[in-house]
C-alpha positions in Angstrom: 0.0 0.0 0.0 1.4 3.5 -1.4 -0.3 5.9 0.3 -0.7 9.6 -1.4 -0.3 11.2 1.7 3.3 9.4 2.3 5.9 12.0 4.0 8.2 9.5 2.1 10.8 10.8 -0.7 9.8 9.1 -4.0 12.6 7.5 -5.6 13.3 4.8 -8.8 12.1 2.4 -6.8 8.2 4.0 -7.2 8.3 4.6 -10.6 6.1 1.2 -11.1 3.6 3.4 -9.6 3.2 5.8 -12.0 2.8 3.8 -15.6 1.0 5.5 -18.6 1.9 8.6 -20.9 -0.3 11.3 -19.1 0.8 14.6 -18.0 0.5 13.3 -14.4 2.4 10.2 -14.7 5.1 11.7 -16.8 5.3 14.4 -13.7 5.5 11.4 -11.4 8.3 9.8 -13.0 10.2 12.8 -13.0 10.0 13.7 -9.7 10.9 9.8 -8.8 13.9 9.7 -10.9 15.0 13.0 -8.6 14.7 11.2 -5.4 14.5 14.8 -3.2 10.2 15.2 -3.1 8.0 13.4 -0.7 4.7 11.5 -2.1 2.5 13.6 -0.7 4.0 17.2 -2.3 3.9 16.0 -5.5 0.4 14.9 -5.2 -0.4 18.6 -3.4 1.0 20.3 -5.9 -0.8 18.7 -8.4 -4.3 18.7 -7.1 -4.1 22.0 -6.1 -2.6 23.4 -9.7 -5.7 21.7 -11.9 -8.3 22.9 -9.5 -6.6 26.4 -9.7 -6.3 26.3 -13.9 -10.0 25.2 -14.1 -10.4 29.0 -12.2 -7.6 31.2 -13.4 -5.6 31.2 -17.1 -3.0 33.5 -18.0 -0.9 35.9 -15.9 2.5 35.4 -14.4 2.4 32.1 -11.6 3.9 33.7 -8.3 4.3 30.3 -5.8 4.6 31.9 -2.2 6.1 29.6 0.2 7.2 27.7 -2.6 9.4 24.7 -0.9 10.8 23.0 -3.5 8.6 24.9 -6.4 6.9 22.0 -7.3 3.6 24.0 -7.8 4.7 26.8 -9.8 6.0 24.7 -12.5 3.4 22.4 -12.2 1.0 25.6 -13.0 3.1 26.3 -16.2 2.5 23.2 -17.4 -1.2 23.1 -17.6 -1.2 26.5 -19.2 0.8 27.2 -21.5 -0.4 31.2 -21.6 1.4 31.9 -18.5 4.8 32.5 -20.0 6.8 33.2 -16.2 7.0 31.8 -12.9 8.1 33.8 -9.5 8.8 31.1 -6.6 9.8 32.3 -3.2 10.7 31.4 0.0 12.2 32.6 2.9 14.7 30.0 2.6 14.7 27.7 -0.3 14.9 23.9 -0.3 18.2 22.7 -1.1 17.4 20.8 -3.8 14.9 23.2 -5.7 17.5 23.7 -8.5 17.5 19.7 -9.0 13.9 19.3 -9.6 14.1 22.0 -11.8 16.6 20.9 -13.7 15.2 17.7 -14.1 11.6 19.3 -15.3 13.3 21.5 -17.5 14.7 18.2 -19.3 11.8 16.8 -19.3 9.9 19.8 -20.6 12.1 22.0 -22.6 9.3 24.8 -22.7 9.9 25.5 -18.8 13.5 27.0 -19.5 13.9 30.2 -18.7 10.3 30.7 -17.6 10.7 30.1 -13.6 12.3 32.3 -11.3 13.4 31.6 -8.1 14.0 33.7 -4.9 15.0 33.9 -1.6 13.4 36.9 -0.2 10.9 37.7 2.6 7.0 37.7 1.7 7.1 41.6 2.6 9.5 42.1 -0.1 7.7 40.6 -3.3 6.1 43.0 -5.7 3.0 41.5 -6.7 1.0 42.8 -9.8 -2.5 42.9 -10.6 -2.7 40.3 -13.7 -1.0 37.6 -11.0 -2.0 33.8 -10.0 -0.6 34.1 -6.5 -0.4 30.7 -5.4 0.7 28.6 -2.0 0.5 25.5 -0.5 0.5 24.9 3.1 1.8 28.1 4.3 1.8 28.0 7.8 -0.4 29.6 10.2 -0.4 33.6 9.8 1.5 33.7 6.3 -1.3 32.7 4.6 -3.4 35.5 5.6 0.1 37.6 5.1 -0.5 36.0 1.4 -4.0 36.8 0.9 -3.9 40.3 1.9 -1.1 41.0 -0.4 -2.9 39.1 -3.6 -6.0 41.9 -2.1 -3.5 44.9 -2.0 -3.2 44.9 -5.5 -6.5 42.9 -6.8 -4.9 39.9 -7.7 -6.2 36.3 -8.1 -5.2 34.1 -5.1 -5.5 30.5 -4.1 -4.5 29.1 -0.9 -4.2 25.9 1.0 -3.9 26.6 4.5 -2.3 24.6 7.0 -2.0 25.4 10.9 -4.2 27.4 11.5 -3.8 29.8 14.6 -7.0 29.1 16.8 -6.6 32.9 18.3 -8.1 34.1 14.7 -11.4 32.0 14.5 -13.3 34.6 15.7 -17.4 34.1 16.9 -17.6 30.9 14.8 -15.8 27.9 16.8 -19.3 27.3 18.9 -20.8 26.0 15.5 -17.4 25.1 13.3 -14.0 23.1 15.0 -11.5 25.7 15.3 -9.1 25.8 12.2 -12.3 25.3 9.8 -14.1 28.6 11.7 -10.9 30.3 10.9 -10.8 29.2 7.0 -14.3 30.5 6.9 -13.0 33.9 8.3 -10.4 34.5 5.2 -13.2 33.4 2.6 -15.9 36.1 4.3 -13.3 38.2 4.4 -12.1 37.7 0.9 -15.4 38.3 -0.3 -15.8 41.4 1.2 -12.6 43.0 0.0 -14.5 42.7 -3.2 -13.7 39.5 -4.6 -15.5 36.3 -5.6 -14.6 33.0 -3.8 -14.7 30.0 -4.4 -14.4 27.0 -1.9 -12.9 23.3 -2.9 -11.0 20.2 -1.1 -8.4 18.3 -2.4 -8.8 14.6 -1.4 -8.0 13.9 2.3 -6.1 10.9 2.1 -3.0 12.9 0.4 -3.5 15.8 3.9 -6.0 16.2 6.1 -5.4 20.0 5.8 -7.0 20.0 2.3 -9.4 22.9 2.0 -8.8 25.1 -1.3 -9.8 28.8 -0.9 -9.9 30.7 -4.3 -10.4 34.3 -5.0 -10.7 37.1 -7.7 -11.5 40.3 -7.9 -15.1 40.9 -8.7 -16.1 42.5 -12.2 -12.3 41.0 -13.8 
């Protein structure tokens, strides 16, 4: 049993999990033949980029929190119209540069086009035709991330993880605690203007699996 939700590096010896010629499984393979990515981020990255894509085309992909930048290339893939990628953390994984390599080999139309940085959330310049993107950003920075996608009206999609219970306002005698606070950033969102949308990626790859979307209303 293989579970999706595995903290577990995938390595050469997985790629018998992955058979087939689809975008996925070709993704899969890659990432195996790297050795440096647990299961469950590749399957994150991926559930969360084609829910996003169904959403939001175009603009330049900026991955916040990026880890190993699975998710920002992963965006770039499914659409081709988005011709750059900004990923940033405050301290990039080690390895980053190897998956990337190896991605880029795999798809020759991701050189060039990805971009990565080490730099404080503070410090990015976001612009308004953005897909601000982040998976599992810890407590607080994903409400850092959310009002700075607002600042300038860009489209935003988070996964939060850890949510700090002190935020969950009047809600938590109805809703347990971090899904009271998830439901404070979408009301929120939506009154900054925007439209929201609300999604899940399947639980068995994290328990910490709701998708919060947003875009400015009247784009």
């Amino acid at each position: 049993m293989h579970a999706t939700g595995s903290r577990n590096r995938l390595t050469e010896h997985q790629l018998d999990l992955y058979p087939g010629d689809t975008l996925f499984a070709r993704l899969a393979r890659t990432v195996c033949g790297v050795g440096v990515l647990p299961r469950k981020e590749l399957h994150e990255a991926w559930e969360v980029a084609r829910r996003v894509r169904r959403r939001f085309r175009g603009g330049r992909v900026v991955d916040l929190c990026c880890g190993h930048g699975l998710l920002a290339q992963v965006m770039l893939l499914l659409d081709e119209t988005s011709t750059e990628a900004l990923a940033v953390d405050l301290r990039l994984s080690g390895n980053h540069q190897r998956l990337s390599d190896a991605l880029t080999a795999t798809w020759p139309k991701l050189a060039g086009r990805v971009t990565f940085s080490q730099m404080r959330l503070q410090d990015v310049e976001l612009r308004p035709d953005d897909v601000v993107v982040s998976a599992h950003a810890c407590g607080g920075l994903t409400d850092d991330i959310l009002t700075q996608a607002q600042s300038v009206g860009a489209r935003v999609a988070v996964l939060p993880c850890c949510q700090a219970l002190r935020q969950r306002g009047d809600l938590d005698g109805w809703l347990d605690g971090s899904l009271a606070v998830d439901v404070e950033r979408a009301v929120a969102l939506r009154a900054g203007g925007y439209q929201v949308w609300t999604q899940a990626i399947p639980a068995e790859i994290s328990p910490k699996n709701r998708l919060l979307m947003g875009m400015r209303a009247g784009r």
